[in-house]
N, C-alpha and C positions, 0 to 999 in steps of 0.2 A: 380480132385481137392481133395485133401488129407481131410480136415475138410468135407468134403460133405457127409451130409446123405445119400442119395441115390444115391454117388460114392460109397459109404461104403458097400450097397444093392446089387447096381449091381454087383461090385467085387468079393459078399461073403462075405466078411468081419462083416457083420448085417448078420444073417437069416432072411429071409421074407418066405411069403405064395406065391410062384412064381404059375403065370397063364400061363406067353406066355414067352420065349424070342426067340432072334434073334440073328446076329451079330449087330444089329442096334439097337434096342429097348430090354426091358424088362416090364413088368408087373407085377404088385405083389398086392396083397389085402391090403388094408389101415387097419392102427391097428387101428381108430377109425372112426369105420363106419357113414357115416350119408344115408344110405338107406341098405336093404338087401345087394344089389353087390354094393361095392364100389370099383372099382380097380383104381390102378394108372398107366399110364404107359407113360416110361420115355427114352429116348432117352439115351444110351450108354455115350455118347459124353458129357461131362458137356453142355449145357446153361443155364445160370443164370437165366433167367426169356423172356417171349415171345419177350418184347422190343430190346434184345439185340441177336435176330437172327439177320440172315441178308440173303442176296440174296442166297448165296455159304449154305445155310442153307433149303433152300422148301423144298430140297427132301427129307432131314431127316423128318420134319417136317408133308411130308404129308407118311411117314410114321410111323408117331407115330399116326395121326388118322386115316389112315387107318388099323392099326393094335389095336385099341382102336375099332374099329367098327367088326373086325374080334373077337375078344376077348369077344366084344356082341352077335355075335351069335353062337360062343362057348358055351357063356354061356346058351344059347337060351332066351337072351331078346330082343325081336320084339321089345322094345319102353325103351329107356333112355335118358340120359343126358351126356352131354361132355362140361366139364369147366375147362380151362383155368383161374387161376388167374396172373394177372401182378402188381408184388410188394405187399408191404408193406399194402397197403390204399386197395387194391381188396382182400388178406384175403390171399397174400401168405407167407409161415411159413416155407417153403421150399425150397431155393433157386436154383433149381435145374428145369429145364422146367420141369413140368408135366401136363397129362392129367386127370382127376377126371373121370373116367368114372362112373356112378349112375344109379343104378335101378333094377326092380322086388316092386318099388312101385309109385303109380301117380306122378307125381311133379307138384305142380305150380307154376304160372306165374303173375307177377314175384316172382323169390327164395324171402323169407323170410330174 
């Protein structure tokens, strides 16, 4: 998708602070952190937001966290967070599926 931030990323076209990629996924540090590790990591493939996968879409899907959970113990964090937002109203800003991976500090429950 041409206007997409992080088609823009994944491309090159942005530089980012790359963690992981793949031919499937990418990962790159969020430029405004809200924990120590904030990484994002984002399936190659546009999808617009989690609602609008679909079946022909799990295996991508379950590897972007499984590769969000590899990229945790890359980083070696025994304990984080992984958040998905969908839309507009959950605090997404990004139209592009991503995963929030978060941590190297406690989080509560429930987020703030």
């Amino acid at each position: 998708m041409s206007d997409c931030l992080f088609c823009k990323i994944v491309a090159g076209e942005i530089p980012s602070r790359k963690v992981y990629a793949d031919d499937r996924i990418y990962a790159f540090h969020d430029i405004a952190p809200k924990a120590p590790t904030h990484v994002l990591v984002v399936p190659r493939r546009h999808i617009g937001r989690l609602a609008d996968a679909g079946a022909a879409d799990r295996e991508l899907l379950g590897d972007v966290v499984a590769g969000a959970a590899s990229v945790a113990r890359d980083l070696g964090l025994e304990h984080y967070r992984l958040v998905i937002n969908n839309g507009e109203g959950a605090g997404q800003t990004v139209f592009h599926l991503h995963v929030h991976l978060l941590g190297g500090r406690p989080m509560a429950w429930p987020p703030g």
